[in-house]
C-alpha positions, 0 to 999 in steps of 0.5 A: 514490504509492509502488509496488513497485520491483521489480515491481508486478505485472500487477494494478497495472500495468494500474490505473496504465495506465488511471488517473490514477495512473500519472503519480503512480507513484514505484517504492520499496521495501517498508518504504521507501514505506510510511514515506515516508507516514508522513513526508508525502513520499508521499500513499498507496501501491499493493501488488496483489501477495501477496508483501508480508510482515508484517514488511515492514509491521508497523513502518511500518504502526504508524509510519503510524497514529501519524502520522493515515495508514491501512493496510489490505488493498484491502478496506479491512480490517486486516492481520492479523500473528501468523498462520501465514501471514504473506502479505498476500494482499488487498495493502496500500494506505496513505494519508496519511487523506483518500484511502484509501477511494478508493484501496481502492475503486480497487483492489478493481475 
């Protein structure tokens, strides 16, 4: 599971501390995780934080969706482009299909 390289936040660092999922943590960069799901190398990723931009997802949102992955915010909705805004503040979860709900549902808490 990709996570922000940088810094995953507060948020994300206490879910990976408390679940599973932190031995799974692999710290990459924006656009670089999101199309590591894409090629099949990550099965989903993590972003809790509201510095994620449109342009850091826009191009690889597409690539996962052509590629039978999921991206949403962590309510499981779509991300909106073309805004004013254009932070994704509800962060972003991908995933290869098969997990997503669960990690939405995970990150929600």
């Amino acid at each position: 599971m990709g996570v922000s390289r940088r810094s995953p936040g507060p948020r994300l660092t206490r879910l990976l501390a408390e679940s599973p999922l932190g031995a799974l943590a692999v710290p990459q960069g924006a656009s670089l995780k999101l199309t590591a799901v894409a090629a099949g190398e990550l099965d989903a990723t993590l972003c809790l934080h509201d510095r994620e931009k449109a342009w850091d997802s826009c191009a690889p949102g597409l690539i996962i969706a052509e590629a039978g992955g999921q991206i949403s915010d962590v309510d499981g909705r779509p991300l909106l482009y073309g805004g004013a805004d254009p932070v994704h503040h509800r962060g972003i979860v991908t995933s290869n299909g098969r997990c997503h709900e669960a990690l939405c549902a995970l990150a929600a808490r």
